[in-house]
N, C-alpha and C positions, 0 to 999 in steps of 0.2 A: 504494500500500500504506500502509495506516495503525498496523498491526501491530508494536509494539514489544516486544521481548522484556523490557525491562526491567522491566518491569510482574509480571512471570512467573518472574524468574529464581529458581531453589534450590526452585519449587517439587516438590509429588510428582510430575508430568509430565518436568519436568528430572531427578528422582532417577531413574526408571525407564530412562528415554534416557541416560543417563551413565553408568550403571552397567551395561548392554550396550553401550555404546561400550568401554569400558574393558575389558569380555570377550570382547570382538571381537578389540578390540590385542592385546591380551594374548595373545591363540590367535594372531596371528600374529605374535607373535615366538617363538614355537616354531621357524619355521625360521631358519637364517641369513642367509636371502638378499632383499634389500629388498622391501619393501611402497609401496602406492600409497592414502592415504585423501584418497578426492572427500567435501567436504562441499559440499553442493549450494543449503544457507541455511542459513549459516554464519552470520551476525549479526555482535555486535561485539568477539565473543571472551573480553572478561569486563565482569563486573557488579558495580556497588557496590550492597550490599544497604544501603546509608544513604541513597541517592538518592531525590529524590520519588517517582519513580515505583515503586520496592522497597517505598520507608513505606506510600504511599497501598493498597496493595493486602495486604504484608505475605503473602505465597501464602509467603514462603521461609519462616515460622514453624511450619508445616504438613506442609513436607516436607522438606527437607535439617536442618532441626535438631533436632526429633526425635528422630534417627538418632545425632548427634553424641554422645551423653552413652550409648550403647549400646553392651556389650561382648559379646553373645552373639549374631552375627552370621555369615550364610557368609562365604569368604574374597573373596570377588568384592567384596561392599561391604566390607570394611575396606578395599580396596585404593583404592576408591573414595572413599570417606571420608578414607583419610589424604593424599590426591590435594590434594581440595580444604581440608584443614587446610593442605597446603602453602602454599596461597596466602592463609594467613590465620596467619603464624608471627607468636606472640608475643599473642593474643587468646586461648588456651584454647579452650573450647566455642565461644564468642562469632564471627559471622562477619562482617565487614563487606565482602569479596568472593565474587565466587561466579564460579567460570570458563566459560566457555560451550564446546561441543563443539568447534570448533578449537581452543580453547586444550588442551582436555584432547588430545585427538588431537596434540598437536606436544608436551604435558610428556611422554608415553608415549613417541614414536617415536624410534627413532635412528639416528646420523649420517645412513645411509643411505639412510634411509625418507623418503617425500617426504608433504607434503599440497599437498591442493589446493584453498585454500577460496573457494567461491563467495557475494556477495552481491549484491543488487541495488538496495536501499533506499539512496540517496548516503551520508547522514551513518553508516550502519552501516558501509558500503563503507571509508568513510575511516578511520574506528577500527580497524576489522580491518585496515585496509594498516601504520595505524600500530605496530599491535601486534605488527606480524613484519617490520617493517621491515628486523630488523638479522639475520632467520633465514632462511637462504639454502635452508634447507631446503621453506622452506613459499613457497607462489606465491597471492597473492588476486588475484581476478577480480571486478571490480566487472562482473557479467552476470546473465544470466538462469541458473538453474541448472539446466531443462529443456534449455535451448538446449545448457547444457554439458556432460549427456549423450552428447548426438548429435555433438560437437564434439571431447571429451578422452578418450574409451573406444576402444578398451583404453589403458588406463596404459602406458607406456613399462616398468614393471617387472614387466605378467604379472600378478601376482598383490596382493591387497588388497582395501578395502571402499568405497564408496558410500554416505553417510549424506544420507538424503533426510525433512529435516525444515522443511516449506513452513509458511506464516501459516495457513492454511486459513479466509479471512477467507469464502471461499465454498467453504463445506466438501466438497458434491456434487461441484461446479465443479474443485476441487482433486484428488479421487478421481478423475475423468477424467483431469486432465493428468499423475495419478502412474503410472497404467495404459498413458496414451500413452508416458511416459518411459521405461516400464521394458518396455514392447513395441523400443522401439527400441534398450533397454539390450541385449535378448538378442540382438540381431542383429551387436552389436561386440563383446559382451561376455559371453555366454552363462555363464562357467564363476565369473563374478564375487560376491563378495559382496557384498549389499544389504538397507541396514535402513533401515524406512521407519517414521518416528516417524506416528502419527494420534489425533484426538481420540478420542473416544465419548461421545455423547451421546446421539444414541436407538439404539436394537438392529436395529431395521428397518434402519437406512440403513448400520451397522457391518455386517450379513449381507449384503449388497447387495455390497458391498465385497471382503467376503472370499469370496464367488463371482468375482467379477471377477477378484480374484487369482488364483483357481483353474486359470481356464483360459488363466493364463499358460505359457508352455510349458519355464521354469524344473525343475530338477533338482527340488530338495526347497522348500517352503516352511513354515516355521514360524511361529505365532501365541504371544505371549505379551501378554495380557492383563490390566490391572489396574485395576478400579474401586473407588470409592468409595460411590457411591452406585447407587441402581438405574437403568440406564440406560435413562431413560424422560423426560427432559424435556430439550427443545433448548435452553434457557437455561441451562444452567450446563455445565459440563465436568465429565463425571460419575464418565470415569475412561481412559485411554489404552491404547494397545498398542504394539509394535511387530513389524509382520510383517518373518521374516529369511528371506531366500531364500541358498541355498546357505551355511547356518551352519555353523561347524566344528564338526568332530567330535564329539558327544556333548555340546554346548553345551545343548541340552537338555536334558540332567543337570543343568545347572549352573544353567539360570533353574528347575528343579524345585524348586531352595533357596532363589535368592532372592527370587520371590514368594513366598509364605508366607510370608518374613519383613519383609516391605515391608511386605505386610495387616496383619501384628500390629504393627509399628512405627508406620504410618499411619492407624491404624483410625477412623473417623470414624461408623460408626455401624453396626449389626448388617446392614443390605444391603451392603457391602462383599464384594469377589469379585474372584476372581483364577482366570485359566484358561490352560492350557497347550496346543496342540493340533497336531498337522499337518494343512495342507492339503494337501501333496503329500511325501513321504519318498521318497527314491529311495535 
């Protein structure tokens, strides 16, 4: 794998994915009773957006900070925004970190809730062991994270999420092994929730995909959708999604408001779009 996240971090791909992680948690700490978050590539937990590899690309100025300086937002992103101000006290607007989805999954959870983050790339492996070295709550797995489907479901506590966010450095290639994961996830795991971050870049091979999904045999699955640009050419990243199988309750309300407000926050040019959908509602 040659794929580094830090090249990427804070960008609009990261705000869309953080900002349904965070409204995921959050729907489950509605009950009392502990939860179980698999992050499945998990990376290195957090990100200096001063680092070469944040400078040379610069994607965080495009999407996480945009957002920073905006008060007329739903409650989902403030909550989200001031998540990651957290980890940036005493800089104002200004971000010189940016937290990656375990970190944000373990500032949410408590006492009792457990993570379980998967990586596989060594040197990310070892950042993320280092970063929760001393949180008894959280367990890294320097493994594969397909493998660790098949291997840690069901959770020990019953209920929880699955966040399956792969390199897609062979994109097609990746859509298979999400499909084989989550064919297997429903055999341990059926009543589980799972959000499955993906690029988009051409429409053909996005529709391909979410047929695939379809004829998983999951309860309800939902599409939320957010482009930039029109998705019509395989060299750029033109805009992302994440399908959520077995989403809580009425969580579809709630990405009703935060797309539309992403669009206008992140607008990049009049082909910009953003789409809500079910493939399957039970």
């Amino acid at each position: 794998m040659n794929y580094r996240h830090a090249f990427h971090a804070g960008n609009f791909a990261d705000v869309l994915k953080h900002a349904v992680l965070v409204g995921l948690i959050e729907a489950l700490k509605h009950k009392n009773t502990p939860f179980c978050v698999i992050d499945t590539h998990a990376g290195r937990a957090r990100y200096s957006l001063s680092s070469e590899e944040a400078e040379k690309t610069r994607e965080f100025a495009s999407g996480i900070t945009p957002l920073l300086g905006l008060s007329q937002l739903p409650s989902l992103l403030h909550v989200y925004l001031n998540l990651v101000r957290s980890f940036n006290a005493g800089h104002a607007n200004a971000l010189h970190t940016y937290p990656g989805s375990p970190l944000i999954a373990a500032s949410l959870m408590r006492e009792n809730d457990r993570l379980i983050a998967c990586e596989l790339q060594p040197d990310e492996a070892r950042h993320l062991k280092q970063e929760f070295a001393r949180d008894a709550r959280v367990a890294c797995h320097h493994r594969d994270g397909y493998e660790a489907l098949r291997a840690l479901l069901p959770p020990r506590q019953k209920r929880g999420l699955v966040l399956i966010d792969p390199p897609y450095e062979a994109q097609l290639g990746e859509f298979d092994s999400i499909i084989d994961g989550l064919t297997e996830a429903h055999k341990r795991w059926p009543t589980g929730t799972y959000a499955i971050w993906y690029p988009i870049k051409l429409r053909q091979d996005i529709e391909i995909f979410y047929r695939r999904l379809a004829t998983l045999p999951f309860e309800s699955i939902l599409l939320a959708e957010f482009c930039l640009h029109q998705p019509n050419s395989a060299l750029r990243l033109n805009g992302c999604g994440m399908a959520l199988i077995n989403p809580p309750y009425r969580f579809d309300h709630t990405l009703a408001e935060v797309l539309p407000a992403l669009a206008r926050a992140l607008e990049q040019s009049r082909y910009g779009s953003h789409e809500l959908r079910w493939l399957r509602q039970g």
